[in-house]
N, C-alpha and C positions, 0 to 999 in steps of 0.2 A: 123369549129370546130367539135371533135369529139365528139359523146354524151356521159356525164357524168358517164350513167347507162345505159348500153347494151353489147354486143357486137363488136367487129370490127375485119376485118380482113385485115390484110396488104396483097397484092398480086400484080402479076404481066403478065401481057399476056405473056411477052417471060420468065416465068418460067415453065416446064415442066411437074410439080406436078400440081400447079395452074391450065394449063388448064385441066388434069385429073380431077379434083376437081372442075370446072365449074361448073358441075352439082348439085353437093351438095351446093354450097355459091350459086346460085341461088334458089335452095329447102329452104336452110338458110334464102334469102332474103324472100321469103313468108311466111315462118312460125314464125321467128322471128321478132314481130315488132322493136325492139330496135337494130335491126344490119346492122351496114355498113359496105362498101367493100371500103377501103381505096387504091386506083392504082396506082402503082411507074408509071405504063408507058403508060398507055392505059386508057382515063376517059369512053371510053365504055365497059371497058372489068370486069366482064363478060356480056356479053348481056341479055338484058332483065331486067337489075335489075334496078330501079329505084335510089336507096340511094348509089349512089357511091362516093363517097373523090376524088375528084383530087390530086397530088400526084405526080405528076410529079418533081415539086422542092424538094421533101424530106421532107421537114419539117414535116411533121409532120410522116416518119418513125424516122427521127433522134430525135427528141424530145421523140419519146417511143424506142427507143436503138434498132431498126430491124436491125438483122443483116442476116435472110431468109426469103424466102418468101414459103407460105403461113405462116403467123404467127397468129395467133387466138390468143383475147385477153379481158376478161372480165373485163367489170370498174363497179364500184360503188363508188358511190361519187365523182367520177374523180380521183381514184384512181386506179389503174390496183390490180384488187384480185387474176386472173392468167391468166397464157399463155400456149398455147400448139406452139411446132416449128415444121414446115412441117404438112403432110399430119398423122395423129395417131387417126384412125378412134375411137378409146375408148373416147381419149381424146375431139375431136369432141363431139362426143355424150356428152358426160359429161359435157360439155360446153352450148350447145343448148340446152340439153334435148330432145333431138331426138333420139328417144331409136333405131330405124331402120337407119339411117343415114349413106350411104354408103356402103349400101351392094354391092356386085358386086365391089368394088375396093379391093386393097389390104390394108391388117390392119395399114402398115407402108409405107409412102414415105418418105425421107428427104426433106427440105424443097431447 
């Protein structure tokens, strides 16, 4: 089950953004206690992160409508309050609160 109030990202090791963005949803993983990494395909990918989703069966991208990956996706209450699709380093930030969050990548990948 995904947590109610945090967090989550849907992602995928053979997405191409995703693995560019390892690095940040691992930095994600330690600074934000309430977020997890939800994996279509891969329950170790990214590495190192402890709170990963399994995801393999989908269920629980199709119960929240993924249709890219990386999708970043804020809940309260178990409710979704937003999403950002793909890699949108602003959007990122504004979500974590990680005012520095991916420097050195590009401002936009598609998902």
């Amino acid at each position: 089950m995904l947590n109610p109030d945090g967090l989550a990202v849907f992602s995928k090791h053979a997405c191409p953004t995703c693995t560019l963005i390892e690095p940040v949803m691992q930095r994600v993983a330690k600074a934000v206690p309430a977020f997890q990494i939800v994996s279509q395909d891969d329950p170790k990918f990214p590495s190192g992160v402890a709170n990963l989703v399994d995801d393999r069966e989908l269920d629980y991208s199709w119960l929240n409508n993924i249709e890219a990956t990386p999708t970043l996706i804020r809940y309260q209450g178990g409710r979704e309050i937003e999403r950002v699709v793909g890699w949108d380093r602003d959007g990122w930030r504004r979500l974590t609160g990680i005012r520095d969050l991916g420097d050195g990548l590009p401002a936009f990948r598609p998902g």
